[in-house]
Structures are given as C-alpha cells and as structure tokens.
C-alpha positions as CSV (number, residue, x, y, z in Angstrom):
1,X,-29.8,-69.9,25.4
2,X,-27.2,-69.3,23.0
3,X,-29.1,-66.5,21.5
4,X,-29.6,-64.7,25.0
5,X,-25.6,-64.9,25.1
6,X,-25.3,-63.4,21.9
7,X,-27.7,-60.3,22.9
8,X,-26.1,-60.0,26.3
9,X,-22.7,-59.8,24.3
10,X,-24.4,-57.4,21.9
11,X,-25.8,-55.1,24.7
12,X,-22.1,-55.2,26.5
13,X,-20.3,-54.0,23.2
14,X,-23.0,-51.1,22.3
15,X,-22.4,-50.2,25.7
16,X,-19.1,-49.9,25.5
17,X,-19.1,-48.1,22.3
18,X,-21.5,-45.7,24.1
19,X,-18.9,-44.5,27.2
20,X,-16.1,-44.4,24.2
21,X,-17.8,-41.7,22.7
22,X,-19.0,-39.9,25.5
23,X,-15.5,-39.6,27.0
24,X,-14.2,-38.6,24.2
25,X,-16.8,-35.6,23.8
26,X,-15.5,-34.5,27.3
27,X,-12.2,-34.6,26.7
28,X,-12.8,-32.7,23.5
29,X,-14.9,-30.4,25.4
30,X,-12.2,-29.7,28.0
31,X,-9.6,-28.8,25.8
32,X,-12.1,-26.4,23.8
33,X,-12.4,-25.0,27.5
34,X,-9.0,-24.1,27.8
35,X,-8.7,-23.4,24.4
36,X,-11.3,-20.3,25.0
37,X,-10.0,-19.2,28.6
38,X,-6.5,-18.7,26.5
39,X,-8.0,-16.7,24.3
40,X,-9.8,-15.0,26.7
41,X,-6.7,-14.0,29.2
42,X,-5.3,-12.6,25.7
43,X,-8.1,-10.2,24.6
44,X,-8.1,-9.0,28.4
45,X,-4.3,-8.3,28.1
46,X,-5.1,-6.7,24.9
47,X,-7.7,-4.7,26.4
48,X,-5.5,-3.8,29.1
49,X,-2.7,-2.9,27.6
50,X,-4.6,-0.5,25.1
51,X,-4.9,2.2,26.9
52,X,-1.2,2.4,28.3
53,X,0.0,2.7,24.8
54,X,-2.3,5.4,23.6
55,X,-1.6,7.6,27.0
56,X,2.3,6.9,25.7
57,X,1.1,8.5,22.2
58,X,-0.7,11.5,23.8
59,X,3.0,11.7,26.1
60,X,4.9,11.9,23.0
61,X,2.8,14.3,21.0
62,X,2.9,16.8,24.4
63,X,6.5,16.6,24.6
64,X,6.7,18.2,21.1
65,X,4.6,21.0,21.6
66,X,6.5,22.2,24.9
67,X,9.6,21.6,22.4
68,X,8.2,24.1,19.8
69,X,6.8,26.8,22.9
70,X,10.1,26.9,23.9
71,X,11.9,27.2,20.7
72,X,9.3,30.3,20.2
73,X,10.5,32.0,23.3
74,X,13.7,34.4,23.8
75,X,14.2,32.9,27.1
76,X,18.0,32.8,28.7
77,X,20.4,29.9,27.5
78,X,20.5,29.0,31.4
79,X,16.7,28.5,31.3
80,X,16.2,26.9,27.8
81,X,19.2,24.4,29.0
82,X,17.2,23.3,31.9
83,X,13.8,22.6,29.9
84,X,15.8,20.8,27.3
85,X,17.3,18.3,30.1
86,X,14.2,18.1,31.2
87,X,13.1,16.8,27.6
88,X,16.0,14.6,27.5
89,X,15.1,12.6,30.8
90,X,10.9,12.6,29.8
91,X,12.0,11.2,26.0
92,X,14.1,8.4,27.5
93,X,11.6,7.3,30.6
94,X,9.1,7.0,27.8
95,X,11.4,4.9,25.9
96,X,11.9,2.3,28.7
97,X,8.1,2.3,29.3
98,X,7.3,1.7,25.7
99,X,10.0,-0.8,25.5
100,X,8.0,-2.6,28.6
101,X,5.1,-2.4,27.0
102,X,5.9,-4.0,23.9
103,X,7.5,-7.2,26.0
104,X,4.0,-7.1,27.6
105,X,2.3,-7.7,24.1
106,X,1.4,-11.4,23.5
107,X,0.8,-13.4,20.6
108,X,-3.2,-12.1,19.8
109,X,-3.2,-11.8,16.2
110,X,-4.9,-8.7,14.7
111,X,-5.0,-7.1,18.5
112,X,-1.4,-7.3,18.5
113,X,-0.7,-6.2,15.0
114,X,-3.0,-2.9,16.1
115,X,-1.2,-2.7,18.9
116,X,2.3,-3.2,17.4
117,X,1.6,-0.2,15.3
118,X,0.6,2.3,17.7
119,X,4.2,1.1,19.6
120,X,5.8,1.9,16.1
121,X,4.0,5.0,15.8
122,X,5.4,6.2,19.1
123,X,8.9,5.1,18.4
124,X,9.0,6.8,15.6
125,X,7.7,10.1,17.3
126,X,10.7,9.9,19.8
127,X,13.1,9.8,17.4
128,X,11.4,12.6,16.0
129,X,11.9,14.6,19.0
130,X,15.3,13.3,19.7
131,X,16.5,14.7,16.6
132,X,14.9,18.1,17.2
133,X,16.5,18.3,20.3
134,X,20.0,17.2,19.2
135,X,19.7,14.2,21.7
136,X,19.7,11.5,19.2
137,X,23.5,11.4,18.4
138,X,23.9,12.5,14.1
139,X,27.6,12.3,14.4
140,X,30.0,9.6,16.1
141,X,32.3,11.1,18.3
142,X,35.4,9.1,16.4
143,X,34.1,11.5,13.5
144,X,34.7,14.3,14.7
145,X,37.8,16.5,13.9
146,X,40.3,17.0,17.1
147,X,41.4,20.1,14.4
148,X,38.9,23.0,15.2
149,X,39.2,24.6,11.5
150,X,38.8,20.4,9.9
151,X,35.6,20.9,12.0
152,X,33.7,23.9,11.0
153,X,35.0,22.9,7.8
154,X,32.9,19.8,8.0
155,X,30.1,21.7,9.8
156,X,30.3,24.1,6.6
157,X,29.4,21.3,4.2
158,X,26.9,19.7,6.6
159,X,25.0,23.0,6.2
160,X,25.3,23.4,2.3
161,X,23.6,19.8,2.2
162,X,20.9,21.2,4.2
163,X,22.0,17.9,7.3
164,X,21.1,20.5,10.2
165,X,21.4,17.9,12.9
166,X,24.6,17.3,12.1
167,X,25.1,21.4,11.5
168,X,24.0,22.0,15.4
169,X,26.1,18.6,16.8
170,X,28.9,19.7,15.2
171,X,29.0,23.1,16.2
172,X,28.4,22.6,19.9
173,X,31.0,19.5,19.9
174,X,33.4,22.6,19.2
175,X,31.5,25.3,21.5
176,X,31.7,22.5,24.3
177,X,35.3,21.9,24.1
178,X,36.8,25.2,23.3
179,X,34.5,28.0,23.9
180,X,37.0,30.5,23.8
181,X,38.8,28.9,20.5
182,X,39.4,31.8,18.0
183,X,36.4,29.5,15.9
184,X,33.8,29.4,18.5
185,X,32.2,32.3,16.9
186,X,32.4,30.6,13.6
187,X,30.6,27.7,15.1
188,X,27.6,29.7,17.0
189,X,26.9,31.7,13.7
190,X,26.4,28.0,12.1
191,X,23.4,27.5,14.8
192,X,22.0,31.1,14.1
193,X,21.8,29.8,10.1
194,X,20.4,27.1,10.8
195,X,18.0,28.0,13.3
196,X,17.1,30.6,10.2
197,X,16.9,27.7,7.5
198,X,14.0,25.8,10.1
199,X,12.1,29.5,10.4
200,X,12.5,29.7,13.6
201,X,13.4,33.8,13.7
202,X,13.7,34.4,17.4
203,X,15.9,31.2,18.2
204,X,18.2,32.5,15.7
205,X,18.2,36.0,16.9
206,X,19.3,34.4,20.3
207,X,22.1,32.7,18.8
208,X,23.5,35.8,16.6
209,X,23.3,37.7,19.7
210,X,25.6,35.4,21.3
211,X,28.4,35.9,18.7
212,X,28.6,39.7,19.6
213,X,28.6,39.1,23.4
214,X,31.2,35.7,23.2
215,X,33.1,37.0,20.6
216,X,33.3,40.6,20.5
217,X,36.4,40.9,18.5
218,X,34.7,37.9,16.2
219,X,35.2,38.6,12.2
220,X,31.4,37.0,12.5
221,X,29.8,39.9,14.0
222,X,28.4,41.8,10.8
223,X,27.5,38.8,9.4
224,X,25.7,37.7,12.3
225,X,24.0,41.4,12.6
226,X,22.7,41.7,8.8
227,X,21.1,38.0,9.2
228,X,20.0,39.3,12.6
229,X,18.6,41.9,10.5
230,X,16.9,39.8,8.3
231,X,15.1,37.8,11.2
232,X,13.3,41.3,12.7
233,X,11.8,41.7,9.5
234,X,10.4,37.7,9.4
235,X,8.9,38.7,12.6
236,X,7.5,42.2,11.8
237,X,9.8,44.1,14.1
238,X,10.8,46.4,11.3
239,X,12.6,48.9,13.3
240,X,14.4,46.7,15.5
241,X,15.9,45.8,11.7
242,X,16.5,49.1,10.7
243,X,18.4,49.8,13.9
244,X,20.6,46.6,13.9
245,X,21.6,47.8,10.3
246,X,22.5,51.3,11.1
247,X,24.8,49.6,13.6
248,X,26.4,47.7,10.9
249,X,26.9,49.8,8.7
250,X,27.9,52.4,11.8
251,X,30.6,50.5,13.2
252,X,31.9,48.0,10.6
253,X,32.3,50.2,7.8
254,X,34.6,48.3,5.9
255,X,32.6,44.9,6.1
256,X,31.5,43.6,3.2
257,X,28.2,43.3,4.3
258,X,27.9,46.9,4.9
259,X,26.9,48.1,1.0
260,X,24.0,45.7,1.2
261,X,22.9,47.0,4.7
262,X,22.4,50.1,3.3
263,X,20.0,49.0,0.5
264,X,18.3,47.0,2.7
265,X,18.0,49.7,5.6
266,X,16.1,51.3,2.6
267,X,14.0,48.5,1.3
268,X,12.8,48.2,5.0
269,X,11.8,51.6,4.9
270,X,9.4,51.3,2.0
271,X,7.6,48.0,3.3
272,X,4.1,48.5,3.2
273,X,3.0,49.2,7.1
274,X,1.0,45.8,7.1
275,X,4.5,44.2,7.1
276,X,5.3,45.8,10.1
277,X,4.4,45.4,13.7
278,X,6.8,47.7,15.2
C-alpha cells in the first residue's frame, strides 16, 4: 500500500514537471513570435522606404543638370531669374521630404546603415546645388560692409582666394541694394570673372554685357570688353572677338587695355581655322 502511494506521488511529480516544461516552450515560443513579426514590420519598412529615397537621388541629380542647361544658355536675366526660383523652391521641398524620410527610418541594422547613406548622399548633393546657385548663404549678412568700396574690397580678395560663392554673394548683396551705386559696375564685372574662372564662357559674356548697358559711363567697360573678348574665342566665335576688340580699341583709346587689344586682335587673326566656328 505504501508503495502504490509512493508511485502515485511519483507519477503526480513527473507530471507536473512535464506541464512546467511545456509552458515554458510556449511562452518561449510566443515571444520568438513577436520577436520575428518585429523584425518583419522592419524589413517591410525598409523595403518601403527604399525606393522613396532613391527617386529623391534621381530628383537631386535632375535638378543639376537643368542647373547646368541653363547656365549654358544666353537667355534674358528676367527668364534665368524665374528658373532659378524655381530651383530654389524644388531644392528646399526635397529637403523637407528627405528630412521626413529619414524620421521614417527605424532601427534595422545594416538596412538602415544602407539606407542612412543614400540620405547622406542626397544631402550632400543639395548642398551641392545650393551652392551653385548662390542659395546656400556663404556670407552672414552681419558680415557684410554697409561701405560699398569696404565691400568690393572684400569681394576683391574673395576672388584672389579663388571663394567664388562668396565672390557672387557678395557682389549681388551690393547690386541688390544699390544698383545704381557708382560701384555697381565694379561688382557685375566680379560675376563676369568669375563666371570665366568656372568656364562657363557664355554666362560670363551675359554678365560683361551688363556692365556696358548698367553702367555706360562705367571705368569697367574695357575691361569687361577685352575679357568679353577672350570668352568669344573659348567658344569659337572668333569674329565676334575680333569685333568686340576693334570696339575697344575704337572707342577707349586711352585704356590701358587697349595696346594688348591690338596684339590680340592679331593673334585672333592667325588662329588656325579649326579654332574657329565663326
């Protein structure tokens, strides 16, 4: 009798022991459960948000090559005005979405690090672009000289250490505020050097231009017509160059530019025709 006790007892114990370990396997199975449909919501996020980030990349890349089409146009200052304003409102939309984006990202380990990256990437396209533009401000306002001479001063030594942003921001801080100022001309030749010091011949051509028809009784005009000059022949348009000299060297006789118009009127001459396209 006491030995059927004992394996009653026995039985009741291994039992026991039995729906221990089985509850314990479900529970343990439960939170593995969870565990994966965590992970799971994250790789779909992931996967989700993918795409929205790379469409922001291809965004960005487009937006700089309308920029350079339409620094490689001659169109009116009205026009390019308008497309840059344009630019201004696309670059900061995308920053807002990228910045949305980036608060979407969650915690998903290698995903997120890839996807961190592409988010970097694009920031530091914008910026890019920004700073082609003149957008992204190179100079704070406190900075800048209430004196118009202390500012093309400045501007002058911002373009012998080759800081073009700061070149163009200064120089249209002064062409905004006093256009008619006896430096404005001063300040527009500035954007016509350094639009030549970037290559880019026809923006600069614009921008010379502009010093003759703002400010014809400018001391910048036959500076502004021998670099003018000097941009025909970048792009081929030999006699364009020949004829802006001859107007030099015409009308501002006693410039000191005018001597080296008149070698250069020659050295134009003997280019070899491949040089040329009209």
């Amino acid at each position: 009798m006491n030995a059927s006790i004992t394996q009653r007892g026995l039985s009741l114990v291994a039992w026991m022991a039995l729906a221990a370990t089985a509850t314990g396997c479900f529970a343990s199975t439960s939170a593995h459960q969870a565990l994966d449909r965590r992970v799971g919501v994250i790789e779909a996020n992931e996967r989700q948000r993918r795409p929205q980030v790379q469409e922001q990349e291809q965004r960005v890349a487009t937006l700089i090559e309308s920029l350079e089409r339409v620094r490689n146009q001659l169109g009116s200052v009205a026009d390019t005005a308008n497309r840059m304003e344009t630019l201004d409102r696309d670059i900061r939309t995308l920053r807002g979405e990228v910045q949305e984006i980036r608060q979407l990202i969650g915690d998903a380990g290698e995903g997120r690090t890839q996807l961190s990256g592409l988010v970097s990437r694009i920031d530091g396209r914008v910026l890019e672009l920004e700073r082609r533009t003149g957008i992204a401000p190179v100079v704070d306002p406190s900075q800048i000289p209430q004196d118009n001479a202390a500012l093309i001063a400045l501007a002058n030594r911002a373009f012998d250490a080759n800081d073009l942003p700061r070149v163009r921001a200064l120089a249209n801080a002064l062409l905004g505020r006093a256009p008619q100022d006896a430096m404005a001309d001063d300040a527009r030749y500035l954007l016509g050097r350094a639009a030549m010091s970037e290559s880019r011949w026809a923006s600069a051509i614009q921008e010379f231009r502009r010093v003759a028809a703002d400010s014809p009784q400018g001391d910048r005009i036959p500076d502004s017509l021998a670099d003018m000059a000097e941009c025909f022949v970048r792009l081929g348009w030999c006699n364009e160059a020949q004829r802006t000299l001859r107007l030099l060297i015409e009308r501002y006789a006693s410039s000191p530019r005018t001597a080296a118009a008149r070698t250069r009127t020659d050295e134009i001459r003997r280019l070899p025709r491949a040089a040329c396209t009209q």
